[in-house]
TORTITOR-173392 format. One line per field, with one value per residue: residue in three letters; x, y, z of N, C-alpha, C in turn. Coordinates in nm, 4 decimals, decimal comma, padded with zeros to 6 digits. Example, Ala and Ser with C-alpha at 12.3 -4.5 7.8 and 13.67 -1.06 7.14 Angstrom:
type: (ALA SER) .
npx: (01,3190 01,2850) .
npy: (-00,5690 -00,2250) .
npz: (00,7800 00,7080) .
capx: (01,2300 01,3670) .
capy: (-00,4500 -00,1060) .
capz: (00,7800 00,7140) .
cpx: (01,3200 01,2900) .
cpy: (-00,3300 00,0030) .
cpz: (00,7800 00,7870) .
END
This chain:
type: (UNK UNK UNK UNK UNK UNK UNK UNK UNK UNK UNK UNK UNK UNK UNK UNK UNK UNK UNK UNK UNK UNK UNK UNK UNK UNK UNK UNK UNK UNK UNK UNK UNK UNK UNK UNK UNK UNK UNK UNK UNK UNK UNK UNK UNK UNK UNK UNK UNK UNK UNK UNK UNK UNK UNK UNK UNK) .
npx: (-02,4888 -02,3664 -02,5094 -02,4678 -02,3563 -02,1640 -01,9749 -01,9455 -01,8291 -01,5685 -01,5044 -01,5015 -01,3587 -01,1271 -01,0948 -01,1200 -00,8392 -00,6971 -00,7516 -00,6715 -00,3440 -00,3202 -00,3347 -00,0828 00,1337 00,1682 00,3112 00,4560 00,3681 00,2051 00,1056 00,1210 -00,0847 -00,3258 -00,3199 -00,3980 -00,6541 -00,7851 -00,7607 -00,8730 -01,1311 -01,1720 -01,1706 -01,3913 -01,5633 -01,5317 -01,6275 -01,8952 -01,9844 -01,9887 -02,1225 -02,3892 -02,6686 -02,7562 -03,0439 -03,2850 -03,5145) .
npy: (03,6815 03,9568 04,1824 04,3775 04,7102 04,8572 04,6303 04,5398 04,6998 04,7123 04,4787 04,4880 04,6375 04,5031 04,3219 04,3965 04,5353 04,3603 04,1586 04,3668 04,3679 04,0569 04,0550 04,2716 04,1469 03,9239 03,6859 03,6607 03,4136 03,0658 03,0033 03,2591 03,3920 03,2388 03,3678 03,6227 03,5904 03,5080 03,7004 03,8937 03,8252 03,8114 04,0993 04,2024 04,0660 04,2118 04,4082 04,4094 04,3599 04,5994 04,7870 04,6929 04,6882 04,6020 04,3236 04,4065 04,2603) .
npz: (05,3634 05,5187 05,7088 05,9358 05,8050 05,9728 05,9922 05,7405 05,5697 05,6321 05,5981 05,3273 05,2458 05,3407 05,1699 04,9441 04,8990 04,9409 04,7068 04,5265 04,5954 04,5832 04,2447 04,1946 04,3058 04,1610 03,9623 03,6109 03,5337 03,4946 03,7003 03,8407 03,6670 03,7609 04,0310 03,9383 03,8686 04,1302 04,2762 04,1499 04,1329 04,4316 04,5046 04,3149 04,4325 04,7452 04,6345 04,5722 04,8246 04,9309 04,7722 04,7604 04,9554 05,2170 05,2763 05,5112 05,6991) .
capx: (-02,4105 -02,3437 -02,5797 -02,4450 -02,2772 -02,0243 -01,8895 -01,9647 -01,7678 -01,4097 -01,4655 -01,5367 -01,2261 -01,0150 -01,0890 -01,0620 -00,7146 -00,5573 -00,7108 -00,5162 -00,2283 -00,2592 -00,2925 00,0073 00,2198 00,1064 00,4247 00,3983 00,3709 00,0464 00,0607 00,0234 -00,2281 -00,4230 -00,3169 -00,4320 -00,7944 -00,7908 -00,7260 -00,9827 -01,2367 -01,1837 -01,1749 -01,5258 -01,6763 -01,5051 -01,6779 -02,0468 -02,0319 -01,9567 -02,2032 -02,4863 -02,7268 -02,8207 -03,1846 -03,2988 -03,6524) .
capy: (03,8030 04,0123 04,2578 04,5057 04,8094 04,9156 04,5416 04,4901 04,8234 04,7289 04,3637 04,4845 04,7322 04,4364 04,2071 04,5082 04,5431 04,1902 04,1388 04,4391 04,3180 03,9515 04,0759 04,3066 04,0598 03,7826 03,6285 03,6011 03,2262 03,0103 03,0722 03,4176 03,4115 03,1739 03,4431 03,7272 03,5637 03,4560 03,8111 03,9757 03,7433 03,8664 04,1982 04,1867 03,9739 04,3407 04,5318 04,3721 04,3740 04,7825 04,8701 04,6158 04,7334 04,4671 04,3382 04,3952 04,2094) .
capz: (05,3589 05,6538 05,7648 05,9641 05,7761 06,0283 06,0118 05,6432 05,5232 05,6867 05,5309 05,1721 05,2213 05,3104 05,0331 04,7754 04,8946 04,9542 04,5775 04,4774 04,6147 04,4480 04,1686 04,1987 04,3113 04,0569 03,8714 03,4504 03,4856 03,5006 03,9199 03,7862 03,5918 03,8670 04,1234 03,9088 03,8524 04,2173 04,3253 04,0578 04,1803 04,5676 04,4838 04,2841 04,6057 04,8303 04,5192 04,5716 04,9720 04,9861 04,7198 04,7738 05,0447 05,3156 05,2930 05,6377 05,6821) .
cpx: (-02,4253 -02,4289 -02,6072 -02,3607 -02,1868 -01,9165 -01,8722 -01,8286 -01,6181 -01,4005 -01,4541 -01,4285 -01,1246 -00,9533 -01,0695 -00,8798 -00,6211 -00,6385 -00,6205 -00,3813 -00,2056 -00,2356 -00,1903 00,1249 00,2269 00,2286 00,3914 00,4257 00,2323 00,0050 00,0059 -00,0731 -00,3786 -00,4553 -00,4042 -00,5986 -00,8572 -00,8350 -00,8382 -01,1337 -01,2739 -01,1991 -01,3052 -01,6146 -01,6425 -01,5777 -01,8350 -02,0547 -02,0363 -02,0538 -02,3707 -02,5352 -02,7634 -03,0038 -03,2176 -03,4160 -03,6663) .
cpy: (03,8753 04,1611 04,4110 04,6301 04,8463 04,7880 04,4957 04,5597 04,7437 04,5931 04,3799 04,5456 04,6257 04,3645 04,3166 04,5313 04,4219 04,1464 04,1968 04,4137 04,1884 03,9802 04,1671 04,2222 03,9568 03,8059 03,6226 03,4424 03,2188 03,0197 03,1622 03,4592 03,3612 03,2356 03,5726 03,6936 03,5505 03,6166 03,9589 03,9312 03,8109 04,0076 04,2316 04,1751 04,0932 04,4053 04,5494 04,3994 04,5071 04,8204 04,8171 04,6507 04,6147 04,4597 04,2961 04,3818 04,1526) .
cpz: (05,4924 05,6413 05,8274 05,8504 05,8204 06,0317 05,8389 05,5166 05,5509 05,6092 05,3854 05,1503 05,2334 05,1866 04,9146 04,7702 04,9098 04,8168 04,5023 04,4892 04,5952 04,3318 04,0961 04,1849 04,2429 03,9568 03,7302 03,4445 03,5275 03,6152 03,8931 03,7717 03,6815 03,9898 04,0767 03,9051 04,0071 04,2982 04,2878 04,1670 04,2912 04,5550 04,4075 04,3965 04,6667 04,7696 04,5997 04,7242 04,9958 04,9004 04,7462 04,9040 05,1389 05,2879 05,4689 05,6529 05,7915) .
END
């Protein structure tokens, strides 16, 4: 996991928002549904990097 904070912050903000926006854009077909999990998923992983503290040792 990445370390710094000032580089860690802008990455966790991206991935929270290009999940939001798969799963916006996610079709009602089985793509959909593969987009919407796909999109959840990345957006969790943005969740954990912005709240999760770096261990710095």
């Amino acid at each position: 996991m990445l370390r710094k904070p000032n580089i860690r912050r802008p990455i966790a903000a991206l991935l929270m928002i290009l999940g939001a926006i798969m799963m916006f854009l996610a079709p009602e077909a089985w793509i959909g549904a593969i987009l919407l999990v796909l999109g959840l998923s990345i957006e969790l992983i943005g969740i954990s990097m912005r709240t999760h503290p770096s261990h710095d040792q």
